[in-house]
PDB file of N, H, CA, C and O in Angstrom:
ATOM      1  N   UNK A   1     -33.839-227.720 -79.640  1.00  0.00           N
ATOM      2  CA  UNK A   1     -33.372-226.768 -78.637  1.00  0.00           C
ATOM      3  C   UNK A   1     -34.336-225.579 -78.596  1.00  0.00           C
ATOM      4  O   UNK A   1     -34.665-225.207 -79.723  1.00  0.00           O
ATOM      5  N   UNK A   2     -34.737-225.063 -77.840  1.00  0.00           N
ATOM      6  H   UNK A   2     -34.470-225.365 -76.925  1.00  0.00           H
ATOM      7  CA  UNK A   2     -35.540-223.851 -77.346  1.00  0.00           C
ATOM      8  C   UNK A   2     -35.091-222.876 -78.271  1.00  0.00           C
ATOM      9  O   UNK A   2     -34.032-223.022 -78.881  1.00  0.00           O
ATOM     10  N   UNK A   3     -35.733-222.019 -78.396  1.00  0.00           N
ATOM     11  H   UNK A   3     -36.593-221.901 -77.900  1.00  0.00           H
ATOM     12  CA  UNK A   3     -35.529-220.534 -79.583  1.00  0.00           C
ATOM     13  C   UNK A   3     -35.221-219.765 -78.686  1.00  0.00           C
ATOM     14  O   UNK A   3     -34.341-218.985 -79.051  1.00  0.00           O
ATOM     15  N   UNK A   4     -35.607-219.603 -77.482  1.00  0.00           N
ATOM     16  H   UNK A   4     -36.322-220.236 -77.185  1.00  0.00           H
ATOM     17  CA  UNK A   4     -34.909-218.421 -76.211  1.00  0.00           C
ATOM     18  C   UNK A   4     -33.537-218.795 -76.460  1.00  0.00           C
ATOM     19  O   UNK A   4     -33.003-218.148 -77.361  1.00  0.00           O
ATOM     20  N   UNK A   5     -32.909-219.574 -75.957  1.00  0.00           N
ATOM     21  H   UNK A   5     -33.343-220.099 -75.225  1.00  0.00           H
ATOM     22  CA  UNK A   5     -31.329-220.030 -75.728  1.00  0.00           C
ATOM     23  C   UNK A   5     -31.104-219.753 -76.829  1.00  0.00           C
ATOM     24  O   UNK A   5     -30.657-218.634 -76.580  1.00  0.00           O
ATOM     25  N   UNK A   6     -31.025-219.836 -77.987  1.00  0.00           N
ATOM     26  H   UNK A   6     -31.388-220.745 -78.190  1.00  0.00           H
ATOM     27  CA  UNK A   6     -30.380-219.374 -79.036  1.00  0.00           C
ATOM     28  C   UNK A   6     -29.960-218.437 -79.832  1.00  0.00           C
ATOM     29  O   UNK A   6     -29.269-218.291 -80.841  1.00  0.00           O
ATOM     30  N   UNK A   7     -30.852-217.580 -78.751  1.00  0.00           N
ATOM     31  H   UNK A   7     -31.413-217.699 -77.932  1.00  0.00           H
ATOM     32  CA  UNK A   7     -31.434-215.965 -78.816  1.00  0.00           C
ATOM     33  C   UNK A   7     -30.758-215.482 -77.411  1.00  0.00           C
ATOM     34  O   UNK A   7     -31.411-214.574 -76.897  1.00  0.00           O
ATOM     35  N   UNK A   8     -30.026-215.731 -76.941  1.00  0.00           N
ATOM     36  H   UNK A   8     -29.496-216.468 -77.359  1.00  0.00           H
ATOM     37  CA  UNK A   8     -29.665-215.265 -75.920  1.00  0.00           C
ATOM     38  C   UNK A   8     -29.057-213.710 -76.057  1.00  0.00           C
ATOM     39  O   UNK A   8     -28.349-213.249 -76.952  1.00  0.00           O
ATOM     40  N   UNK A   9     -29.482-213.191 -75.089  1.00  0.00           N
ATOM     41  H   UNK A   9     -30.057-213.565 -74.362  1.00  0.00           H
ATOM     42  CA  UNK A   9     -28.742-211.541 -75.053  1.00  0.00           C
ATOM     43  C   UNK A   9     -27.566-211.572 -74.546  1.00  0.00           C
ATOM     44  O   UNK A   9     -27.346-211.702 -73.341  1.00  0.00           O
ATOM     45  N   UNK A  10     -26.504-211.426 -75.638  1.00  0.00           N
ATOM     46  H   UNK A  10     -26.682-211.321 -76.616  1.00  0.00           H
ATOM     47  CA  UNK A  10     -24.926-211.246 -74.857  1.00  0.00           C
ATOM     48  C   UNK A  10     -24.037-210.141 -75.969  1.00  0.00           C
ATOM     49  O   UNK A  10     -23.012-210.368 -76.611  1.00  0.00           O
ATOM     50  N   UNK A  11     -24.866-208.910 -75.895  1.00  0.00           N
ATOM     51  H   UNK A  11     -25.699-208.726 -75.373  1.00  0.00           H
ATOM     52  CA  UNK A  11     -24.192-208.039 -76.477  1.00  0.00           C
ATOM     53  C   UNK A  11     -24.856-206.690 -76.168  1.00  0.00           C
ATOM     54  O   UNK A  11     -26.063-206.459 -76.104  1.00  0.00           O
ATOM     55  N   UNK A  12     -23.647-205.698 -75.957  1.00  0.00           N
ATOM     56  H   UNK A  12     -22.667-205.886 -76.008  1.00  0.00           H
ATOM     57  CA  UNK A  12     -24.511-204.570 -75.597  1.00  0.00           C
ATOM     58  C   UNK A  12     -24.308-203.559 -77.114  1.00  0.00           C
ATOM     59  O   UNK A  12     -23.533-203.799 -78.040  1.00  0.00           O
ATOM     60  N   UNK A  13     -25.276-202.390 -76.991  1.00  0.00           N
ATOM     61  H   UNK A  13     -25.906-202.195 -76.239  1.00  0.00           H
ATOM     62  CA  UNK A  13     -24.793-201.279 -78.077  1.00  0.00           C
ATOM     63  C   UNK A  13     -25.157-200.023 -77.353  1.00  0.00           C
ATOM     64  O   UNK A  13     -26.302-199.574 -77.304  1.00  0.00           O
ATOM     65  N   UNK A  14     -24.084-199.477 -76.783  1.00  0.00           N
ATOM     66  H   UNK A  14     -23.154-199.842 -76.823  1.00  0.00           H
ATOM     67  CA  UNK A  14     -24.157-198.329 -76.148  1.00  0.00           C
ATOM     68  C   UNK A  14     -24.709-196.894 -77.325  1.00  0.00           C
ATOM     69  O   UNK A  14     -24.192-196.568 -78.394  1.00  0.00           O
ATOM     70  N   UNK A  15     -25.813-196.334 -76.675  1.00  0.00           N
ATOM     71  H   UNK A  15     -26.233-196.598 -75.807  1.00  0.00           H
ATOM     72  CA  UNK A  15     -25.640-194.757 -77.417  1.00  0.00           C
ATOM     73  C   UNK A  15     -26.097-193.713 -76.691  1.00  0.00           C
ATOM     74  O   UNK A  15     -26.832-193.796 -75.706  1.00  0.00           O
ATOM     75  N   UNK A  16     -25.662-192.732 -77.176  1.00  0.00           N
ATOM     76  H   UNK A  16     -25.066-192.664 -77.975  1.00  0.00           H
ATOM     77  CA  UNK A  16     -25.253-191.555 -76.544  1.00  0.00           C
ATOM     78  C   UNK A  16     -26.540-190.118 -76.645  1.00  0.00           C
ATOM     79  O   UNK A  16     -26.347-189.076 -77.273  1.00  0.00           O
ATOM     80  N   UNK A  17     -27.817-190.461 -75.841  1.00  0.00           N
ATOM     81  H   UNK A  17     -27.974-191.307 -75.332  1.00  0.00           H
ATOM     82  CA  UNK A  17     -28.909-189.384 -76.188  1.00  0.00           C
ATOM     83  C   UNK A  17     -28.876-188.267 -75.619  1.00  0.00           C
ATOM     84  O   UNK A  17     -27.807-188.173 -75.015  1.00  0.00           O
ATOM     85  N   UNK A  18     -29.675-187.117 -75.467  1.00  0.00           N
ATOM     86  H   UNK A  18     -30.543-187.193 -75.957  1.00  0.00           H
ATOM     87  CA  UNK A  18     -30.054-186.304 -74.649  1.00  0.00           C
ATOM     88  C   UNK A  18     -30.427-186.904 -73.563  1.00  0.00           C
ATOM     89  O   UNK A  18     -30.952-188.017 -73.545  1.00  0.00           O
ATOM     90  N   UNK A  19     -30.139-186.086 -72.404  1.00  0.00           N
ATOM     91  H   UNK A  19     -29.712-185.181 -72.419  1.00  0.00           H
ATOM     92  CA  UNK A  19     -31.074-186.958 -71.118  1.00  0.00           C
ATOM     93  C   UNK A  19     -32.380-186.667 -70.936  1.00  0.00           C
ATOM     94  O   UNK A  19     -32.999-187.531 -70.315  1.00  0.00           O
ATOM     95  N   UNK A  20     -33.110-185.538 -71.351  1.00  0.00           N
ATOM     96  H   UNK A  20     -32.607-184.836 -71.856  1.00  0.00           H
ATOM     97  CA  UNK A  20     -34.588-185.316 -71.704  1.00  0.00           C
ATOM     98  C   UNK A  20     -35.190-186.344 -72.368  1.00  0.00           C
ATOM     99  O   UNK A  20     -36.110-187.054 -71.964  1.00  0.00           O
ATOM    100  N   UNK A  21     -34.754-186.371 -73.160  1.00  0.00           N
ATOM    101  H   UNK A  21     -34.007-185.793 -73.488  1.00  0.00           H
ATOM    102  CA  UNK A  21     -35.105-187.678 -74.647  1.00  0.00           C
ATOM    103  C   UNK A  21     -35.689-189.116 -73.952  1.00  0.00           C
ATOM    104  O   UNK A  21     -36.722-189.772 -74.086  1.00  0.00           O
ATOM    105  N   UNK A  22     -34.514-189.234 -73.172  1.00  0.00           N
ATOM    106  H   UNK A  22     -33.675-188.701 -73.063  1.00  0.00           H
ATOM    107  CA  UNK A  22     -34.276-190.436 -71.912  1.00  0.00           C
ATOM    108  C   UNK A  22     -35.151-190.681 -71.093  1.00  0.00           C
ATOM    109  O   UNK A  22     -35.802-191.690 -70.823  1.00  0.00           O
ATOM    110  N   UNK A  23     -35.111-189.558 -70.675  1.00  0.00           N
ATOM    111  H   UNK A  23     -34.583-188.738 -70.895  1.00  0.00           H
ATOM    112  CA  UNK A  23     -35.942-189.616 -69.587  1.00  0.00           C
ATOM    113  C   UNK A  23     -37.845-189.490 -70.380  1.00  0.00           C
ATOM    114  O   UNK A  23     -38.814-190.041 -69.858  1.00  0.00           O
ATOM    115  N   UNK A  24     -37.889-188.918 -71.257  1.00  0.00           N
ATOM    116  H   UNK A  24     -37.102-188.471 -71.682  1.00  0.00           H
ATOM    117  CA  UNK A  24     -39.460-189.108 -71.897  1.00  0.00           C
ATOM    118  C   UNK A  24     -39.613-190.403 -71.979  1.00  0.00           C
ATOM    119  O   UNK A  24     -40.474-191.088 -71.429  1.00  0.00           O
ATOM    120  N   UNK A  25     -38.528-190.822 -72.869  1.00  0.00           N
ATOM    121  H   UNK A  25     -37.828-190.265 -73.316  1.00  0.00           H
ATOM    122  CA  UNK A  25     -38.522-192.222 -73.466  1.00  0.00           C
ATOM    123  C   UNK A  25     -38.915-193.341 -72.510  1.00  0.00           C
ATOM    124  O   UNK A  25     -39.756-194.184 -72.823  1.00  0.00           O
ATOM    125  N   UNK A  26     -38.268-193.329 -71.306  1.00  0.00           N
ATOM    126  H   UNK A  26     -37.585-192.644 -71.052  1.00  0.00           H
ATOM    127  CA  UNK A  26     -38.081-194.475 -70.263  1.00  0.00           C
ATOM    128  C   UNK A  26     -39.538-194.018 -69.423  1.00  0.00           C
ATOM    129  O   UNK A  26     -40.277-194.901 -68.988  1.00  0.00           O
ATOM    130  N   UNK A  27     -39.827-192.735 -69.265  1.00  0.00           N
ATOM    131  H   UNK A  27     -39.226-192.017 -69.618  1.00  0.00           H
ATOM    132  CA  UNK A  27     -41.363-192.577 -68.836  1.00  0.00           C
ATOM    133  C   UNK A  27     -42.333-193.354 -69.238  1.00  0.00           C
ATOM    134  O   UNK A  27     -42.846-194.225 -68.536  1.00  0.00           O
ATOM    135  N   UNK A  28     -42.720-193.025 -70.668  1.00  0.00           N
ATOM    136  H   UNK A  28     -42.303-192.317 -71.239  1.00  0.00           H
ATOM    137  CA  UNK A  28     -43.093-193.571 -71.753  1.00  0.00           C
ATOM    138  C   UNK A  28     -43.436-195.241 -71.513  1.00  0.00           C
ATOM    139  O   UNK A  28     -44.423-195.885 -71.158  1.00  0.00           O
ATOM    140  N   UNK A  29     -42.313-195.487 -71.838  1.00  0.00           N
ATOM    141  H   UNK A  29     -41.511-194.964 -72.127  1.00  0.00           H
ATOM    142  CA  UNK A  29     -42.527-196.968 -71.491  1.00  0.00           C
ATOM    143  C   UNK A  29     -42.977-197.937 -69.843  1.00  0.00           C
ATOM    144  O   UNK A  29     -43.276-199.108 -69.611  1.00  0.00           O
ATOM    145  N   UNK A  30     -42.852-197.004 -69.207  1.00  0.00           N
ATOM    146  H   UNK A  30     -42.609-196.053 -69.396  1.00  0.00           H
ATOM    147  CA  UNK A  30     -43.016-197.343 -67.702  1.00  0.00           C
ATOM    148  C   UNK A  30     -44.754-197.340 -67.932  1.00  0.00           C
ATOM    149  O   UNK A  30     -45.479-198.301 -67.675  1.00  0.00           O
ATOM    150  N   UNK A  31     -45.159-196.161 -68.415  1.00  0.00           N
ATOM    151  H   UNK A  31     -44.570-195.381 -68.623  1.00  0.00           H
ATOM    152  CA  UNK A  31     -46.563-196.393 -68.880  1.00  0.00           C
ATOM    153  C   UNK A  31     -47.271-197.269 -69.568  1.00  0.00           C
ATOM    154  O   UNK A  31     -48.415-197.669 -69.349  1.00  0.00           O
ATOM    155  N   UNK A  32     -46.206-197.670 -70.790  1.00  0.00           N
ATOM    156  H   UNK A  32     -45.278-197.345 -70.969  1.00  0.00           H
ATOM    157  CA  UNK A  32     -47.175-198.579 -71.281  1.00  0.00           C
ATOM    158  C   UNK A  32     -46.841-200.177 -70.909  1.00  0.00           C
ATOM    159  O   UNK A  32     -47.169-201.136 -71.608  1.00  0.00           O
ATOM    160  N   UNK A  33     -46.187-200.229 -69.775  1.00  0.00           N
ATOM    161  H   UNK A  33     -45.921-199.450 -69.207  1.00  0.00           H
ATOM    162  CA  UNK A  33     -45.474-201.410 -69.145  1.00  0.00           C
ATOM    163  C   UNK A  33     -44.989-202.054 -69.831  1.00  0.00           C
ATOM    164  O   UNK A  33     -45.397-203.195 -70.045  1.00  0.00           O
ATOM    165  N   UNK A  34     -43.872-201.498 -70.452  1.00  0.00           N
ATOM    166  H   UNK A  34     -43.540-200.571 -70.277  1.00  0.00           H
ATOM    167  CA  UNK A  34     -42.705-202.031 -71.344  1.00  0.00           C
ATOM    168  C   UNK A  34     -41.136-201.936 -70.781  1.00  0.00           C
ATOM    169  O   UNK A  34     -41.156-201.238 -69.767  1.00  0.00           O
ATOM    170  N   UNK A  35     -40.243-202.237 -70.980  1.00  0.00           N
ATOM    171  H   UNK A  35     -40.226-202.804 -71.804  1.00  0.00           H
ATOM    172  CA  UNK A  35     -39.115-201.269 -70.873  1.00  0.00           C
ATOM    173  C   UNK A  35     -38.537-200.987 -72.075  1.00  0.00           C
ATOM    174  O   UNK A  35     -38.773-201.572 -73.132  1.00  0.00           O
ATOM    175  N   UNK A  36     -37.636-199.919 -71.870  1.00  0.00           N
ATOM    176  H   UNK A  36     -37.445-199.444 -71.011  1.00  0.00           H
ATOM    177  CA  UNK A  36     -36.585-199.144 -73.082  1.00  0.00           C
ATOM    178  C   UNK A  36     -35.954-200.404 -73.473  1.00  0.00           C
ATOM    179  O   UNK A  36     -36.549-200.627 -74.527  1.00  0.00           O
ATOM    180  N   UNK A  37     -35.338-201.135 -73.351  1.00  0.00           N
ATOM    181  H   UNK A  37     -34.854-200.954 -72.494  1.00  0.00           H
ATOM    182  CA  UNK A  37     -34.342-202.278 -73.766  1.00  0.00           C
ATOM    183  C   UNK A  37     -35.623-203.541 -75.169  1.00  0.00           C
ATOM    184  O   UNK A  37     -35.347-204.202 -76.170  1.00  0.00           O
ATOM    185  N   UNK A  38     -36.787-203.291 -74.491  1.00  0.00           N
ATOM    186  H   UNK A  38     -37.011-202.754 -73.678  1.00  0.00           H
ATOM    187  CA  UNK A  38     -37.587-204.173 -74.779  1.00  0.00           C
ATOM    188  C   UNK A  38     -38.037-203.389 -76.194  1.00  0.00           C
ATOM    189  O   UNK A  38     -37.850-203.914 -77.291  1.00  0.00           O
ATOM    190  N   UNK A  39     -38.458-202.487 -76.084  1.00  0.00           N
ATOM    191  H   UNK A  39     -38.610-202.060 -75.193  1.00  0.00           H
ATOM    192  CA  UNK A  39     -38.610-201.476 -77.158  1.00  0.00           C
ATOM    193  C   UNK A  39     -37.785-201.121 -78.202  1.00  0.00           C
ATOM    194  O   UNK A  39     -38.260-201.085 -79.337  1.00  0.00           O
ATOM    195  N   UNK A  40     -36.368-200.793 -77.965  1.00  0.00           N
ATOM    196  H   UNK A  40     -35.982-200.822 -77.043  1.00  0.00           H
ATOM    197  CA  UNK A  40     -35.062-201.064 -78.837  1.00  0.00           C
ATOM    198  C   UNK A  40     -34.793-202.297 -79.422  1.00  0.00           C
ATOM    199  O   UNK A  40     -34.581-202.497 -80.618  1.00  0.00           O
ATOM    200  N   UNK A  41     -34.808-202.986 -78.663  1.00  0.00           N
ATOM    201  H   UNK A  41     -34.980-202.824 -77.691  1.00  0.00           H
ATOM    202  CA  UNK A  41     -34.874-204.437 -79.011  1.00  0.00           C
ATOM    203  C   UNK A  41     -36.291-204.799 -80.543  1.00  0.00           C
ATOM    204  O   UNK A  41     -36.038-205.138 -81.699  1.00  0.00           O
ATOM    205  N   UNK A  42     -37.443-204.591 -80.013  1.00  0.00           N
ATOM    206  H   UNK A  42     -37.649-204.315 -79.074  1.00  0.00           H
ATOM    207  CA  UNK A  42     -38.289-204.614 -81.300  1.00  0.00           C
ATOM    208  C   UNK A  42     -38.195-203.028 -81.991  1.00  0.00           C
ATOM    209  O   UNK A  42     -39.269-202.537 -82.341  1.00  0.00           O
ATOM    210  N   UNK A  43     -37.363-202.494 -82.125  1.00  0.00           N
ATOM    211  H   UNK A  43     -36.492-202.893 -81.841  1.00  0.00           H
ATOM    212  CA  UNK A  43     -37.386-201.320 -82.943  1.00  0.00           C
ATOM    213  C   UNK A  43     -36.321-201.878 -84.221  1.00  0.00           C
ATOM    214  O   UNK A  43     -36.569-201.755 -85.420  1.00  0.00           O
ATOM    215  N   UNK A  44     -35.143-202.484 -83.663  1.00  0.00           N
ATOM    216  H   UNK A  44     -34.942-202.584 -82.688  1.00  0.00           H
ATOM    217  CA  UNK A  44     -34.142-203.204 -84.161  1.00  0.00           C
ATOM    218  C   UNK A  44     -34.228-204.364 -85.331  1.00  0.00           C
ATOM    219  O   UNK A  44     -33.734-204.672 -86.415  1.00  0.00           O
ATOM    220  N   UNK A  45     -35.111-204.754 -84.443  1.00  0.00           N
ATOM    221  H   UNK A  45     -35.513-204.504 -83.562  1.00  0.00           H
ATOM    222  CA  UNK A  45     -35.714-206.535 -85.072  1.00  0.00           C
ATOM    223  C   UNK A  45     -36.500-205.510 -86.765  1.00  0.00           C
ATOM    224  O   UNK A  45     -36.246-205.234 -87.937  1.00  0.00           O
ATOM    225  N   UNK A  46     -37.207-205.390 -86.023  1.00  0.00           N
ATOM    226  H   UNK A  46     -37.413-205.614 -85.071  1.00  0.00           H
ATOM    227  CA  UNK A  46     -38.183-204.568 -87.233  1.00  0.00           C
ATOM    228  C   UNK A  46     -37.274-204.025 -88.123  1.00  0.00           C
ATOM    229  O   UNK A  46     -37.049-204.663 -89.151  1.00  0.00           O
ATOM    230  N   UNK A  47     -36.777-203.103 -87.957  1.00  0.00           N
ATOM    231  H   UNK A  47     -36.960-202.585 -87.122  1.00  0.00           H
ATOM    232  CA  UNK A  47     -35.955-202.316 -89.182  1.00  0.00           C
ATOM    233  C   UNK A  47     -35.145-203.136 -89.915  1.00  0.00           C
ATOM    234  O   UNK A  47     -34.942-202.980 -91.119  1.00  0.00           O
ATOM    235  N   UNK A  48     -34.649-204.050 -89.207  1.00  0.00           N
ATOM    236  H   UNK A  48     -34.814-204.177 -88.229  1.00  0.00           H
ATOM    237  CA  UNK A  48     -33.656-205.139 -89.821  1.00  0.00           C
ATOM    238  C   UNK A  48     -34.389-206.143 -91.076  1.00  0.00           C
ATOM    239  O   UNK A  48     -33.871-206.587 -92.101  1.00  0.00           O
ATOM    240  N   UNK A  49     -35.819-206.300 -90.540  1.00  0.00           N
ATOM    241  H   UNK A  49     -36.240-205.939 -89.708  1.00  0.00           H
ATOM    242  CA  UNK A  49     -36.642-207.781 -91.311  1.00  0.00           C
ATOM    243  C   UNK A  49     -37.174-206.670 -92.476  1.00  0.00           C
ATOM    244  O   UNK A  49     -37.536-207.200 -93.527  1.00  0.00           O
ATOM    245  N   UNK A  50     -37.274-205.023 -92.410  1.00  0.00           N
ATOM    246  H   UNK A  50     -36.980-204.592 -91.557  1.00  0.00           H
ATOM    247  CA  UNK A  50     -37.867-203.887 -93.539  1.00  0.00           C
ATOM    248  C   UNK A  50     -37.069-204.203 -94.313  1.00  0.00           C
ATOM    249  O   UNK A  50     -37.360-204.663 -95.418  1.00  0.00           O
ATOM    250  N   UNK A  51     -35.523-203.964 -93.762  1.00  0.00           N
ATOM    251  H   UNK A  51     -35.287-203.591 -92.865  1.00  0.00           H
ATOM    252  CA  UNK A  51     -34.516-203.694 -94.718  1.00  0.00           C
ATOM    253  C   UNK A  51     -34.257-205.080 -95.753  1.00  0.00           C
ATOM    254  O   UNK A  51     -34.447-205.126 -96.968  1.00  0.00           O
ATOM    255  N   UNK A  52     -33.846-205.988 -95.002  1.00  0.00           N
ATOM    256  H   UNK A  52     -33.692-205.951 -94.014  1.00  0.00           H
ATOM    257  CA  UNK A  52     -33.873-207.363 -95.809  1.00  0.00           C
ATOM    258  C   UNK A  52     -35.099-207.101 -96.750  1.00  0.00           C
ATOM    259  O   UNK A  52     -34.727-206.980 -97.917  1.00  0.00           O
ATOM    260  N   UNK A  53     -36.384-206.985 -96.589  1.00  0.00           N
ATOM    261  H   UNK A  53     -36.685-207.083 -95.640  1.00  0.00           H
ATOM    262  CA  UNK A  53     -37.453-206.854 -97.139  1.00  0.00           C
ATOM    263  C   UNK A  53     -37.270-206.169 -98.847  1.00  0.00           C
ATOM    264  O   UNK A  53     -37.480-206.537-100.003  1.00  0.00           O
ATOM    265  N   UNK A  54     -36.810-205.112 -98.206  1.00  0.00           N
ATOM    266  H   UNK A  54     -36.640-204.813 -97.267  1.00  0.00           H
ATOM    267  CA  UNK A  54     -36.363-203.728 -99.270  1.00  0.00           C
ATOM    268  C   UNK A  54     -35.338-204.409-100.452  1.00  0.00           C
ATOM    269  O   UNK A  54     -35.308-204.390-101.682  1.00  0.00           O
ATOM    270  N   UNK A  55     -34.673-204.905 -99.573  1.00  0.00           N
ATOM    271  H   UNK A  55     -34.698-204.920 -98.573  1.00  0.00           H
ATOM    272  CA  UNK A  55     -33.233-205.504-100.366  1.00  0.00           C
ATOM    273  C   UNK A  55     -33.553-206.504-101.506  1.00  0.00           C
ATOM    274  O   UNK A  55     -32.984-206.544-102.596  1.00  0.00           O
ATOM    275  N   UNK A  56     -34.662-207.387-101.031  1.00  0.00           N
ATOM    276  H   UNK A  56     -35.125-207.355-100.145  1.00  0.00           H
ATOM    277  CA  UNK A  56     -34.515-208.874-101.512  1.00  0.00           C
ATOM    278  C   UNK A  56     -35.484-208.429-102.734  1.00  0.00           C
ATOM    279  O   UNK A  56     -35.599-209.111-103.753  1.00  0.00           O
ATOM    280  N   UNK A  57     -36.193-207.164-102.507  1.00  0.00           N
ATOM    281  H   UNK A  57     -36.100-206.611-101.679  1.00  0.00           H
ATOM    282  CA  UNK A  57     -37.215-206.622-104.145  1.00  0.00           C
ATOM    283  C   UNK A  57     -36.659-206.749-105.154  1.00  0.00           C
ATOM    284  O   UNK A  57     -37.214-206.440-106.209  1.00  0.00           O
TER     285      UNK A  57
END
């Protein structure tokens, strides 16, 4: 079976920023032709595979 489908996105996690913040942030990424979701998304992944990392020492 495909690794996309199994990976499917069906969950949200709402949070609550400044709208300055937001609005840099989502600039930001418009520049480096990314989006915010895409970026959270590997900000997430990452911290998660550190932490396991950290843990399993």
């Amino acid at each position: 079976m495909d690794k996309k489908k199994n990976k499917k996105k069906n969950s949200q996690l709402i949070i609550r920023i400044n709208d300055q913040e937001r609005a840099d942030f989502i600039h930001l990424c418009e520049e480096l032709d990314t989006t915010a979701a895409r970026e959270i998304r590997r900000f997430i992944k990452e911290f998660t595979e550190e932490q396991k990392a950290k843990s399993s020492d």
